[in-house]
N, C-alpha and C positions, 0 to 999 in steps of 0.2 A: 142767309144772314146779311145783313147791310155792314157797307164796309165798318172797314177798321183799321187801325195807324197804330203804330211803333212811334212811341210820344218818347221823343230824346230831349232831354235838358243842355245846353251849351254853357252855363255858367254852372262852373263846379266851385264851390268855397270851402276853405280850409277847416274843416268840421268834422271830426268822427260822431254819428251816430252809432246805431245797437246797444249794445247793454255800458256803453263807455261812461253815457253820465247819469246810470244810475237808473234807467228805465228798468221794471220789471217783465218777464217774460215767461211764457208758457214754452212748456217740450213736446208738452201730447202729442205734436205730429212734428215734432222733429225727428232728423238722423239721430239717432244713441250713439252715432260715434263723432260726426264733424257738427253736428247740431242745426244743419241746415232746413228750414222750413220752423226756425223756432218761429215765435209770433209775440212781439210787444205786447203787451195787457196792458190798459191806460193809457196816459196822456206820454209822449214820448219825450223823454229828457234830453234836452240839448243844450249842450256848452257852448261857448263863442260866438252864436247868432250876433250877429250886429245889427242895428237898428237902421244904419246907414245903408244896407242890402237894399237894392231893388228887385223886382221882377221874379219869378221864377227859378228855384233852387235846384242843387242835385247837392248831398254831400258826400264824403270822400268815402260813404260804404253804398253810396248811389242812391241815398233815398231822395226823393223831391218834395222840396216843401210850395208852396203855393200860398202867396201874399191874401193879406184880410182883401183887398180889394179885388179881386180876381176869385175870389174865395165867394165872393158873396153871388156873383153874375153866377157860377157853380151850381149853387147851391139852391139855384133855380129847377137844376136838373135831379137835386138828390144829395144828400149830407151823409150817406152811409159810408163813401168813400173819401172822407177828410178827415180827420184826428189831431186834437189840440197836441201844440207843442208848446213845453214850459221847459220855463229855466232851471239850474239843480239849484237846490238847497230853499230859495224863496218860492219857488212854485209861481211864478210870477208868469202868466201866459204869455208868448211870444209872438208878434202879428202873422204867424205860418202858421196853416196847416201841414200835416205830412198827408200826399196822397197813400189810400189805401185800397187794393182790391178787392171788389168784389166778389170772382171765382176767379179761379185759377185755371188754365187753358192744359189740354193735355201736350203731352212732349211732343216739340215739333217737327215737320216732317226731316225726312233724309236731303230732300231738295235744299233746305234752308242752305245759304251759305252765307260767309262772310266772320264764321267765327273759328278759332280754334279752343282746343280743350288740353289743360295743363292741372296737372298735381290732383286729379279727381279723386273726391273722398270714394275707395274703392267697395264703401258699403251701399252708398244711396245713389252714386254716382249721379247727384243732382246739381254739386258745384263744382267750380272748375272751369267753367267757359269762359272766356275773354272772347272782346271784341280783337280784330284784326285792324292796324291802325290802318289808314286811310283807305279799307278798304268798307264799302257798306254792309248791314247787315240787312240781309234778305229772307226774312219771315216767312216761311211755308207750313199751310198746316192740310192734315186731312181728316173727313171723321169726324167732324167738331159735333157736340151736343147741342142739336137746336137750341136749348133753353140758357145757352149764354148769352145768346141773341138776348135777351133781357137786360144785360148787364150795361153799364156803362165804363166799367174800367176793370180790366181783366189783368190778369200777369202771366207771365210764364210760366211753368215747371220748372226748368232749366234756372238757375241760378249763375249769375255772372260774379268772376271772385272765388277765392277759398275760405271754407271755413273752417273754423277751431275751437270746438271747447275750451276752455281753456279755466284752471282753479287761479283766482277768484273767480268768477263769473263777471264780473264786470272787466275781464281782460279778454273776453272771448269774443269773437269778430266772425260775424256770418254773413257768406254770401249773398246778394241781393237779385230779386226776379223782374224780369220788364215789364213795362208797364205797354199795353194796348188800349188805344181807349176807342168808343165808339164815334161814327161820324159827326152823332147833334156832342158828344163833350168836345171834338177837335175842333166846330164850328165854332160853339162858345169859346174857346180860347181865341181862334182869331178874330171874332169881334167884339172883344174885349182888348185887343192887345196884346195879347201874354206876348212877351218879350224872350229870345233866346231858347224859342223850344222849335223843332223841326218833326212833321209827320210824316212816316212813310209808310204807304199801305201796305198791311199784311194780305199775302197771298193765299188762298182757300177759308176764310174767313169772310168776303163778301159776296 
């Protein structure tokens, strides 16, 4: 497989995504119990965006959003993996996409380090991980399916954060999966500029 980077965002803005402002969402493959691996259907609702934001996004449930202009040098490589994001109530599109993955990477190896695991839904045992502060998180996988080599933005199994069902549904907050992207997506961002994101190559994936 040709390499591949663990795509970290540095600018995090004060913003709940998930089901918060009103997006709807599928369960077919979520947990039945913490609801992790639900999946947005549509364009993703988000509160607060400000127009005044520059550069490359993360919000506070760790999605990344990615500016129209940055968006479009992208979109050179392939549009499967960006999804409109609008405002609640006017439906008014917001200049972000949300990155979205293509497949999903099987669980990472034992070697991986740099994370710990707290309060794991003990059904799916898929969220729960945090990063370790200032220590780095080092990617190891084995076994990978040749045919992800086709992709250009992968995510983990693993799930960073807890999640919770929760009645109403719109109070309910699920953990978020990382994002890997290929070598021509991490090139495109650096010669475009993307501002505030950092690659670090995953190991058994190139």
């Amino acid at each position: 497989m040709p390499a591949y980077y663990l795509l970290t965002v540095g600018k995090q803005v004060g913003v709940y995504g998930g089901p918060y402002g009103g997006s709807e969402y599928s369960l077919v493959n979520a947990c039945s119990v913490c609801g992790t691996g639900a999946e947005c259907v549509g364009p993703h609702i988000l509160p607060g965006i400000r127009r005044a934001w520059k550069g490359v996004l993360v919000t506070l449930d760790l999605e990344i959003l990615i500016p129209d202009e940055l968006a479009g040098a992208l979109k050179t490589i392939g549009e499967d993996f960006l999804r409109d994001v609008v405002r609640p109530k006017s439906g008014e599109r917001i200049p972000y996409y949300e990155l979205m993955p293509q497949g999903i990477l099987p669980r990472f190896s034992a070697q991986t380090k740099g994370y710990e695991i707290e309060a794991q839904c003990p059904a799916c045992k898929r969220d729960g991980h945090f990063n370790i502060p200032h220590v780095p998180l080092q990617l190891v996988y084995e076994d990978v399916d040749p045919s992800l080599a086709k992709k250009d933005v992968l995510c983990t199994f693993e799930h960073f954060g807890n999640s919770k069902l929760r009645t109403p549904f719109k109070d309910s907050g699920f953990a978020s999966p990382l994002f890997v992207v290929s070598e021509r997506f991490a090139t495109c961002l650096k010669e475009n500029g993307a501002r505030r994101v950092e690659l670090e190559e995953v190991k058994g994936l190139g």
